[in-house]
C-alpha positions in Angstrom: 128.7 198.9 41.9 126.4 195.7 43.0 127.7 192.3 42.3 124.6 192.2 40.0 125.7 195.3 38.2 129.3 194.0 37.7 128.1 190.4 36.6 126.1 192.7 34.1 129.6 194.5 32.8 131.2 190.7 31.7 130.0 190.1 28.2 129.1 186.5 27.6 132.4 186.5 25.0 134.6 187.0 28.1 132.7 184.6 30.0 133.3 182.2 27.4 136.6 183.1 27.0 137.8 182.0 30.4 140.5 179.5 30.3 141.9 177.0 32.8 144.8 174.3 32.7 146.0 172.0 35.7 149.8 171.0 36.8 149.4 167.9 39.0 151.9 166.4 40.9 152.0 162.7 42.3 154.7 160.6 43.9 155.9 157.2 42.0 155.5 154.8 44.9 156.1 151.0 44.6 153.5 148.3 44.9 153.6 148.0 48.8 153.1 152.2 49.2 157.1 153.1 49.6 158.7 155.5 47.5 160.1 154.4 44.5 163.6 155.3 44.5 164.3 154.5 40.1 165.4 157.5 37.8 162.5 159.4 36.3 161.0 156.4 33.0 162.9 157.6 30.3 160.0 156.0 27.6 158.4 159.6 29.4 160.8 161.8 27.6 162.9 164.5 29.1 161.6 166.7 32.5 163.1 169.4 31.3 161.6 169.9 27.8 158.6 168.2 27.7 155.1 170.3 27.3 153.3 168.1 29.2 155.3 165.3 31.3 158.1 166.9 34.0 159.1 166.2 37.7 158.3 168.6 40.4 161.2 168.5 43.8 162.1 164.6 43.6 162.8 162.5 40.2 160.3 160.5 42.4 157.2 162.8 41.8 156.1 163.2 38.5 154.4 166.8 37.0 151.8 166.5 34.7 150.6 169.8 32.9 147.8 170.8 31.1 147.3 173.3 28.6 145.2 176.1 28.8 141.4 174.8 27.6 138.6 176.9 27.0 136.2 174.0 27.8 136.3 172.3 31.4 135.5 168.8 30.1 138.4 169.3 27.7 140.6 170.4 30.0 140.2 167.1 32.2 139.9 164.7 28.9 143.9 166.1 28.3 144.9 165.7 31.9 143.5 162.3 32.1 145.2 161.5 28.7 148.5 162.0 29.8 147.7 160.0 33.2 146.7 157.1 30.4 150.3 157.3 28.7 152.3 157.4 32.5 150.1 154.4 33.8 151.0 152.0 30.4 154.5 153.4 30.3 154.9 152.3 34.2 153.2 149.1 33.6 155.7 148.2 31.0 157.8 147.3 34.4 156.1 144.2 34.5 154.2 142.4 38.0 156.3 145.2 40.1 155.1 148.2 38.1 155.1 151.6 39.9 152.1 153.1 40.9 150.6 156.9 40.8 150.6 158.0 44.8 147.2 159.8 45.0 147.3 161.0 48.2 148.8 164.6 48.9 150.9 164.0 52.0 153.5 161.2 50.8 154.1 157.0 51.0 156.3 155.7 53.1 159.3 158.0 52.8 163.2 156.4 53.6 165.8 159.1 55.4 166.1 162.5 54.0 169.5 161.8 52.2 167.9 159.1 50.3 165.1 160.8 48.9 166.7 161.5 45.0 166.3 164.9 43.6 165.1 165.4 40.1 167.6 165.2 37.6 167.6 167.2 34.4 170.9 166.3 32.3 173.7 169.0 31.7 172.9 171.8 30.5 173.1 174.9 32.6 169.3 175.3 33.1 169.2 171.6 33.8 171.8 172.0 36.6 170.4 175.2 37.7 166.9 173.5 38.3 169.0 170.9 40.6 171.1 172.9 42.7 167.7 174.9 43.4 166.3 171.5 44.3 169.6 170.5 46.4 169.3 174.6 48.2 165.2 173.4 49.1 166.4 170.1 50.8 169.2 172.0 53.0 166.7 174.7 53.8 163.2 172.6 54.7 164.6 169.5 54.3 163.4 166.8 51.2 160.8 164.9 53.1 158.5 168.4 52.9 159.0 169.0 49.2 157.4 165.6 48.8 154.4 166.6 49.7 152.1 166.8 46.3 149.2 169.1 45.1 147.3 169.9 42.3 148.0 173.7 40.7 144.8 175.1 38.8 145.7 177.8 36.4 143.0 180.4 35.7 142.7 183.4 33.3 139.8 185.7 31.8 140.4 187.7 28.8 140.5 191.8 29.7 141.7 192.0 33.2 144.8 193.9 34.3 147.0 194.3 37.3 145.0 196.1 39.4 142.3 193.9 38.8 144.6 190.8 38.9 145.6 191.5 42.4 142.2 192.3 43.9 141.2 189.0 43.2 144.4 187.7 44.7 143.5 190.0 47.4 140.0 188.5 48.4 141.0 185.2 47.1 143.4 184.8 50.1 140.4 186.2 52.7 138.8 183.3 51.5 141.0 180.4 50.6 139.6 179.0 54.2 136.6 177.7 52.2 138.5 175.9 49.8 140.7 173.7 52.6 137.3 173.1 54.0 135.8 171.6 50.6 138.3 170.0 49.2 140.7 169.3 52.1 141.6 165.8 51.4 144.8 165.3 53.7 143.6 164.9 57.4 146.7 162.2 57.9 150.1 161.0 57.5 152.6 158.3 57.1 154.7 158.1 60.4 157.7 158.4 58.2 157.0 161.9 56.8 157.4 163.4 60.2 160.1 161.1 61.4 162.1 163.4 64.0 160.3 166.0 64.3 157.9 168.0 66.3 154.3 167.4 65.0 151.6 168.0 67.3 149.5 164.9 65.6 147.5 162.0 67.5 147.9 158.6 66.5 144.9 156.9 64.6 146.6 153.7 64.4 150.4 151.9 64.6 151.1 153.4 61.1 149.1 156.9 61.1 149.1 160.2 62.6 146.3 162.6 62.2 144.3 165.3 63.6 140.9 164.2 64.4 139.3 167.7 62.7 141.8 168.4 60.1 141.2 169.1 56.8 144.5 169.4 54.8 148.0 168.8 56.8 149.8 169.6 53.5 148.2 173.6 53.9 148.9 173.8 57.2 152.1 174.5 59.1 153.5 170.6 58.8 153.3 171.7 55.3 154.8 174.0 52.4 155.7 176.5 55.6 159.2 178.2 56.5 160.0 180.2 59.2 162.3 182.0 57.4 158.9 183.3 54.5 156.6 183.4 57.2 158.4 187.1 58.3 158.1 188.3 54.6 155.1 190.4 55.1 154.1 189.9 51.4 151.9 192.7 50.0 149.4 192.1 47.2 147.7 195.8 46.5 149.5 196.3 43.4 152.3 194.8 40.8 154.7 197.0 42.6 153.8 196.5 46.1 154.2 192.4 45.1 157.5 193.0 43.4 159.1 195.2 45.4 158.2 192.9 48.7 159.7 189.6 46.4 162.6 191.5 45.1 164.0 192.2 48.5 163.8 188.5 49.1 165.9 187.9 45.9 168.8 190.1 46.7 168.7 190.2 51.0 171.3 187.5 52.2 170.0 185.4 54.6 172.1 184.7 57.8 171.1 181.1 58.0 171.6 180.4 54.2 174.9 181.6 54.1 176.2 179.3 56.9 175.0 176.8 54.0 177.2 178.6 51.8 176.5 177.9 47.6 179.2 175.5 47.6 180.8 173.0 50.2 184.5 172.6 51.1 184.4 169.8 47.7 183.1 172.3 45.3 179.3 171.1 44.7 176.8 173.1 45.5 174.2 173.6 47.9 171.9 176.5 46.8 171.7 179.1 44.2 172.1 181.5 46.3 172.5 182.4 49.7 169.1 185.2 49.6 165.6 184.4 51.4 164.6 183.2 47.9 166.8 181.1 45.8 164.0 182.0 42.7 160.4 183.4 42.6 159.3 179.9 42.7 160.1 179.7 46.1 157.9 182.0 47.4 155.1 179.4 49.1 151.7 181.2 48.6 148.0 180.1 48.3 147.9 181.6 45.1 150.5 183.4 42.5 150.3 186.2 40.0 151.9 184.5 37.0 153.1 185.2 33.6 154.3 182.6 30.7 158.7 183.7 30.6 160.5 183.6 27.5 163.7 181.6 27.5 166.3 182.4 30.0 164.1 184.9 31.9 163.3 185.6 35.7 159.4 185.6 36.5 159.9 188.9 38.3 160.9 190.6 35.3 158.0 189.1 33.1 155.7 190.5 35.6 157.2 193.6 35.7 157.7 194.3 32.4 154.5 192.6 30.5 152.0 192.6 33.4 149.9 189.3 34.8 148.7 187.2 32.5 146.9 184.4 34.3 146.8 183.3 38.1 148.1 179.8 40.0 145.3 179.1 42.5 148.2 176.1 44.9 145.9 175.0 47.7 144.3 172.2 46.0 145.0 168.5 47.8 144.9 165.5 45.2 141.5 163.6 45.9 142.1 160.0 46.4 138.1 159.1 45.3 138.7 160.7 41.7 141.1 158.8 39.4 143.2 162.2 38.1 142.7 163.8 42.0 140.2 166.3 40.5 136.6 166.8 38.9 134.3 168.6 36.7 132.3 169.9 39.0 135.3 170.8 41.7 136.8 172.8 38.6 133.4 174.5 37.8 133.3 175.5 41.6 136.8 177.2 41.2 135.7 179.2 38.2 132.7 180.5 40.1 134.5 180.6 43.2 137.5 182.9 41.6 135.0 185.1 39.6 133.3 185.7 43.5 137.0 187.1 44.2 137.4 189.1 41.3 133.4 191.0 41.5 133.2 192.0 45.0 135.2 195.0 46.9 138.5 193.6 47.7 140.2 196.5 50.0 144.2 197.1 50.2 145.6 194.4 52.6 147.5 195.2 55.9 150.0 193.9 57.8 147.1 193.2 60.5 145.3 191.7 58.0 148.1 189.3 56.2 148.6 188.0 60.4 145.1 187.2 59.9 145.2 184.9 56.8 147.9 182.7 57.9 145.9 182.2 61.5 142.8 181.3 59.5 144.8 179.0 57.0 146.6 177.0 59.5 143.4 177.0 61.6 141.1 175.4 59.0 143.9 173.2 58.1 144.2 171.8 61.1 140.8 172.2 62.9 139.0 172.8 59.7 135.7 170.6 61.0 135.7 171.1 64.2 132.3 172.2 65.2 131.8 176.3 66.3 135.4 176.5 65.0 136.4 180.8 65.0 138.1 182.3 62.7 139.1 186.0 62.2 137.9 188.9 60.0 138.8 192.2 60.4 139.7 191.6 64.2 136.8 189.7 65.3 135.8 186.2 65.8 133.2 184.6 63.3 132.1 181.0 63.1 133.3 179.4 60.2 130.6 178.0 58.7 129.0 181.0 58.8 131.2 182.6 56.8 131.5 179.9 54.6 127.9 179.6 53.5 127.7 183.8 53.2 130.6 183.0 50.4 128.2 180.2 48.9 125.3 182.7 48.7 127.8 184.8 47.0 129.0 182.4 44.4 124.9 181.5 43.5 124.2 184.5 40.9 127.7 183.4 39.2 126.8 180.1 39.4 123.7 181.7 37.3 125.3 183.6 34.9 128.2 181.4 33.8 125.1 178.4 33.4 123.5 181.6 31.1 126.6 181.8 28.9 127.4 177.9 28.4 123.8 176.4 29.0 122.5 173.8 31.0 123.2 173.9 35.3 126.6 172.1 35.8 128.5 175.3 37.3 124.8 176.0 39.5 125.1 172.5 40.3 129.2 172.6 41.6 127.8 175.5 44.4 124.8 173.4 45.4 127.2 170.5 45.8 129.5 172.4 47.9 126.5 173.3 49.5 125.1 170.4 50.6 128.9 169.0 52.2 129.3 172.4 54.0 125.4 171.1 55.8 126.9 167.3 55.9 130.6 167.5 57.2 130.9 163.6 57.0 130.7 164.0 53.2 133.7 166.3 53.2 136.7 164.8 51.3 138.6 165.2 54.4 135.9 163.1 56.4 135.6 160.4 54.1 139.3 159.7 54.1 139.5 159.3 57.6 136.0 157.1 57.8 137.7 155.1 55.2 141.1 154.6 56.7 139.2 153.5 59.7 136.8 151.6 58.5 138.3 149.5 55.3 142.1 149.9 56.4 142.6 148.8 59.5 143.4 152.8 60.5 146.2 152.7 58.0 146.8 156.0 56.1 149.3 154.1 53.6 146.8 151.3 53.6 144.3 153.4 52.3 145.9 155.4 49.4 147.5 152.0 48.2 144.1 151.0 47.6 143.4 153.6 46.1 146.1 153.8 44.1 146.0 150.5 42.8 142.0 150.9 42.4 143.0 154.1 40.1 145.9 152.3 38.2 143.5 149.7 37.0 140.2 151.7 36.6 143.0 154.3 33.9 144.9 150.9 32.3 141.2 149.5 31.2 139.9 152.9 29.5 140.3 152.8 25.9 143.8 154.4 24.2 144.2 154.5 20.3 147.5 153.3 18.7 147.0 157.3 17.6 147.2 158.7 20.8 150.3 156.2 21.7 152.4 157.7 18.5 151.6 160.9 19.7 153.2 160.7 23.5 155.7 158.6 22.2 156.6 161.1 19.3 156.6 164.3 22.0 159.1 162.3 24.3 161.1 161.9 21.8 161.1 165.3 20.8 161.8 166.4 24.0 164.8 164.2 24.4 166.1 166.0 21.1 165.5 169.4 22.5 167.4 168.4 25.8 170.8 167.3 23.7 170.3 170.7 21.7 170.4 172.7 25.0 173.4 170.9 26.2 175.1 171.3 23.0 174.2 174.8 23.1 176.3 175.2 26.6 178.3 178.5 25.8 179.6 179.2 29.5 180.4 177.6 32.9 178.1 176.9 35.3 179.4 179.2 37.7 179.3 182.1 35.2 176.0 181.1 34.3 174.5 180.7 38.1 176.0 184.4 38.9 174.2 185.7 35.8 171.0 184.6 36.5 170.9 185.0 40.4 171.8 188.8 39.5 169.9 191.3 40.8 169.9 193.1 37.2 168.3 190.2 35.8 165.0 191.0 37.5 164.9 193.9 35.3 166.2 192.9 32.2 
């Protein structure tokens, strides 16, 4: 079939029935761009229990979720509500008030030891979502889970697996194109790569960058591990996916079990001694993703009920937009994964999978270069090139999805990307660095304070009902009270618990 043909076979109803939510995640730093080292604000309710309101690695870096909206606009209106409730809740500290960090790569970041990891009370999913946390800083080290993102969670009504994972399957030939859009993490705080080997250039005293880069966080200073990078993870079917992650569950890993799951003293260090602690440690560009009932593995949802939505997780935070994302950078991922999901999307090989992760850490780190190469099916092609043959693509989506909703906003989001893949200096990545040059005296930290601070006040001055208060302040509470129940609910040790749910039968039932 021709991508006009298949555009043809997606009733406007389904069009319309496509739904997105976001999961952001964002540092709290403290006025002069350090980390701020306080316990997660308890006027924000609990992490582990509320809907909306959690903390990702660090009880430093907040998590703000979304629900699933049919409407774009609606989508960002919740998501920039919640920012409204965090911002008055932090400024409640007084003249030092904490700040949203809204830059992907971190502030200034003290030694690894100090860096707190998030805290979720006493119950044995609480501790369980610890230890994990404790097993990620002995494996990668704390100073890379700070690094923060912005998740975009997609679904259309009437797929299925096969066609789940074709998307996946093109969507990671072409992620390229998205670090190249909407890159916005060319540089770094010294501190984040204290002791280590980087490969960066100075840009001033206090910043290290790569002159061409587009986003450090996707690239291999980022969510990488040598360990994952030898799973050869297959994505031609639910089986081939599971299969590939369920070895990584249950395969001890040499290196992890000199870590051991508990020290000499009796706390613990990791889940489990496997590749994978959990699913959620699988770094990917993208996920196939199912909501779990309570007490269940992800694997075993997938297996047993099928995909339900997927987790597109190469987004950078934008520092120019007060939430770190936009309308119209949305409508271009709805077009964009629709592009996936319409054309020919062939099995993937192990040749192939080689191929991604060269492109990936290419564009991350050269992303701009002029003539830069990448590789398709064994042979060089320029970038750009390819990237505008994928814009040409999206343009009849663009079409169709302006068809179903009226008006031109989505044909609008490709023209847009259009017009920065012609002008490279209006890339988000660009205009970060022209900025910390320019305005910041070639200070990366410099720069997203600024920002931060500009974003803190431009959120604080919007308008916010007493209604809306009552209504944040009412779901904290409630998930304070559902936190208490769960720890009153505690029916076995720890340990008992933690061998239960790291075994390999619970990935099937």
């Amino acid at each position: 079939m021709t991508l006009a043909e298949r555009l043809q076979s997606l009733s406007t109803e389904r069009l319309l029935g496509m739904r997105r939510g976001i999961e952001k995640e964002s540092l709290r730093a403290r006025p002069n761009g350090a980390l701020a080292l306080t316990p997660h604000p308890a006027a924000l309710g609990s992490p582990l229990t509320h809907p909306h309101i959690t903390t990702d690695y660090s009880e430093s870096q907040l998590e703000l979720i979304t629900g699933a909206h049919l409407g774009v606009q609606e989508c960002l209106d919740e998501l920039t509500q919640i920012h409204q409730f965090v911002y008055r809740t932090l400024a409640q500290q007084g003249a030092g008030a904490e700040r949203l960090w809204v830059g992907s790569m971190p502030c200034g970041l003290p030694v690894d030891e100090m860096i707190p990891l998030a805290h979720y009370g006493s119950s044995n999913i609480g501790r369980a979502k610890s230890v994990y946390r404790m097993g990620l800083g002995h494996r990668y080290g704390r100073r890379m889970q700070t690094i923060s993102g912005i998740h975009y969670n997609w679904s259309l009504p009437g797929l299925g697996n096969a066609e789940h994972f074709a998307l996946i399957r093109n969507f990671r030939r072409h992620a390229f194109l998205l670090l190249l859009l909407f890159g916005a993490s060319p540089a770094v705080c010294p501190t984040f790569v204290a002791g280590r080997d980087h490969g960066l250039q100075p840009l001033g005293p206090h910043t290290l960058h790569r002159p061409y880069a587009t986003s450090l966080r996707m690239g291999r200073l980022g969510y990488q591990s040598e360990a994952q990078s030898r799973l050869a993870v297959s994505f031609n079917s639910i089986g081939s996916y599971a299969d590939s992650l369920h070895e990584a569950l249950t395969r001890p890993y040499p290196d992890y079990e000199k870590i051991g799951v508990r020290n000499l003293g009796g706390e613990y260090n990791q889940l489990a001694t496997t590749l994978l602690q959990i699913e959620n440690e699988f770094y990917g560009t993208i996920r196939p993703k199912r909501v779990i009932r309570p007490g269940e593995r992800p694997l075993h949802a997938l297996r047993e009920r099928g995909v339900e939505y997927i987790e597109v997780r190469c987004m950078d935070l934008d520092p120019f937009e007060p939430v770190g994302i936009n309308t119209r950078t949305m409508r271009f991922l709805d077009v964009f994964l629709l592009h996936c999901l319409l054309h020919d999307s062939p099995p993937d090989t192990p040749a192939e999978i080689e191929e991604l992760g060269h492109n990936q850490h290419h564009t991350a780190a050269h992303g701009r270069q002029p003539g830069l190469k990448l590789v398709r099916d064994g042979r060089e092609v320029g970038l750009v090139d390819w990237a505008a043959e994928l814009l040409e693509g999206c343009a009849p989506i663009a079409a169709a999805l302006d068809l179903a909703h009226g008006g031109g906003d989505y044909r609008a989001a490709v023209a847009a990307a259009l017009a920065t893949l012609a002008t490279p200096a209006t890339l988000p990545s660009a205009r970060a660095l022209a900025t910390i040059e320019a305005d910041h005296d070639r200070s990366y930290t410099a720069f997203v304070r600024a920002r931060s601070e500009q974003t803190r006040r431009h959120l604080l001055a919007q308008p916010w009902a007493p209604e809306q208060q009552a209504k944040f302040d009412a779901m904290a509470r409630v998930s304070v009270q559902r936190q208490k129940a769960l720890e009153a609910e505690n029916t076995m040790d720890f340990e008992t618990f933690r061998q239960w749910y790291v075994a390999e039968e619970h990935l099937y039932v």
